[in-house]
N, C-alpha and C positions, 0 to 999 in steps of 0.2 A: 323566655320572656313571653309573657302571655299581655296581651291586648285585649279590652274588652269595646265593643261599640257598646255608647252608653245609650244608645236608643232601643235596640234588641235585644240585646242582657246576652249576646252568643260570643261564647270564648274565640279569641280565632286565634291557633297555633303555630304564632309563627317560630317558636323553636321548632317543632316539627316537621317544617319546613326546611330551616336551616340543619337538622340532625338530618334529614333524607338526602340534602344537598352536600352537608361534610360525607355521609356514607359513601356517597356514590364516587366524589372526588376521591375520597381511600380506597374504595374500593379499585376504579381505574388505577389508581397508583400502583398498588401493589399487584394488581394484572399487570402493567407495563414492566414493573421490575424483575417479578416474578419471567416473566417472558422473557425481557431482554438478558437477565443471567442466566437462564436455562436455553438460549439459543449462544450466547457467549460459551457457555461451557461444551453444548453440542460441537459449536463450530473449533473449538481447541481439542476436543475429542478426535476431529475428524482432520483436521491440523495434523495432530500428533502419529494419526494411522497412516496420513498421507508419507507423511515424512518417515516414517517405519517403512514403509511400501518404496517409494525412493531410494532408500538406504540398502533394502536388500534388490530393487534393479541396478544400485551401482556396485554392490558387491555379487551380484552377477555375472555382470557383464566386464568387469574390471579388472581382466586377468588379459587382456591384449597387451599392455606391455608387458607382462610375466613371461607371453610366450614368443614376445620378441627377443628378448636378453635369453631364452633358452637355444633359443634358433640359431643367436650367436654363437652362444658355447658350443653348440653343437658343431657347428659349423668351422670353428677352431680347432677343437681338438680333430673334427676326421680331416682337417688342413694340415696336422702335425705344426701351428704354430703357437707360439706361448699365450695361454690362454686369460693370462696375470689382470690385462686390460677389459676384457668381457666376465674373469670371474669377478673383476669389482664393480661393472657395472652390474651384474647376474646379483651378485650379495648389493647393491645399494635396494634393485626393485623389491627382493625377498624384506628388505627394511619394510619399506613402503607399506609393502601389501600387509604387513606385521601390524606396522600401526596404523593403518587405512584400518584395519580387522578390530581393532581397540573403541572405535566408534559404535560397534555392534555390542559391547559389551556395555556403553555408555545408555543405551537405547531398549533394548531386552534385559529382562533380567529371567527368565524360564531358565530352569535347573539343566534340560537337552539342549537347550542354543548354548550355556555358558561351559556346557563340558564339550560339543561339538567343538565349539570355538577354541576350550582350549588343546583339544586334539588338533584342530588346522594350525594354530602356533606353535605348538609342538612342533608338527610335521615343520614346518617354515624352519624354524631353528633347527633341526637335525639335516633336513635338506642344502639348508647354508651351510654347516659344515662340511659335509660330504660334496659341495659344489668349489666349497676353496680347497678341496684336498687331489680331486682328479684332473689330471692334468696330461693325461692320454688315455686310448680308448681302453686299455682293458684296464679301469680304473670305474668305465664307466656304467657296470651291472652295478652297484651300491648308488649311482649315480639317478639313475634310469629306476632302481626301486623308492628310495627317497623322491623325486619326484612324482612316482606315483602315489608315493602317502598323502602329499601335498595336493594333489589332485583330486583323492578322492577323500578328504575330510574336507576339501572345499564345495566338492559334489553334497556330501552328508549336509552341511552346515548351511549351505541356501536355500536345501530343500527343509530344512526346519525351520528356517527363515521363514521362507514363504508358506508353509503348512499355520504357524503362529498366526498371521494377521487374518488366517482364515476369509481368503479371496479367491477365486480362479483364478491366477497363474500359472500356467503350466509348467508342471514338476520339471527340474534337470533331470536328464538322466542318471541312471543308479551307477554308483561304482562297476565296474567292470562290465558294461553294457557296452 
């Protein structure tokens, strides 16, 4: 809309005014959004690695009841008593830690974590057998080897873990260290 003063004959632009006024309101706006979705996304990005990070300190460190129900077994069988009641609690935690492990597969998808992974469940389910089968000691070298599959594909597996998110954490130790 243009305005003219009829005494000086000079245009005055007050669209111009108004297009520099809508500009700048667009402009702001789409800085604010732009910004605000690119720091929502940042902050779910960082969300996501937290919780990646989380997941492999709890499946780090979440083998304390695994080697409490071993301690039992163990401690059964060189008591020469029936082992019946610690091998089912021994096979409940080997569940657990089974599907406790099933969450890392929900989370990662990298080709070396999901074959790691499924070597430790492997190991888990051959270990659980060979755990309801011995039931005194010279039963327990198949026993004592199965556990150490279980062991060290759980060693492999949190160090892929932790190599993925690409952080300093200090690696577990290597199998047979």
């Amino acid at each position: 809309m243009r305005v003219q003063e009829p005494s000086s004959g000079k245009m005055i632009w007050v669209t111009s005014a108004l297009s520099t006024l809508t500009s700048a309101i667009v402009a702001g706006m789409i800085s604010y959004f732009s910004n605000y979705y690119s720091n929502v996304e940042l902050d779910s990005v960082q969300r996501a690695r937290s919780a990646k990070i989380d997941l492999i300190v709890k499946f780090s460190t979440g083998n304390e009841a695994l080697l409490l129900e071993i301690n039992k077994y163990i401690a059964a069988i060189a008591a020469g008593k029936d082992p019946k009641d610690v091998q089912d609690s021994l096979s409940n935690e080997l569940i657990k830690q089974f599907n406790d492990s099933e969450n890392i597969r929900l989370v990662f998808n990298s080709k070396e974590i999901v074959d790691d992974l499924s070597r430790y469940q492997g190991a888990i389910r051959d270990f659980r057998k060979s755990a309801r089968q011995a039931k005194k000691p010279e039963d327990m070298p198949e026993w004592v080897a199965g556990f150490d599959k279980v062991y060290n594909a759980r060693l492999e597996l949190a160090n892929e873990l932790i190599k993925s998110v690409d952080v300093p954490i200090k690696q577990l130790p290597q199998k047979g260290s």
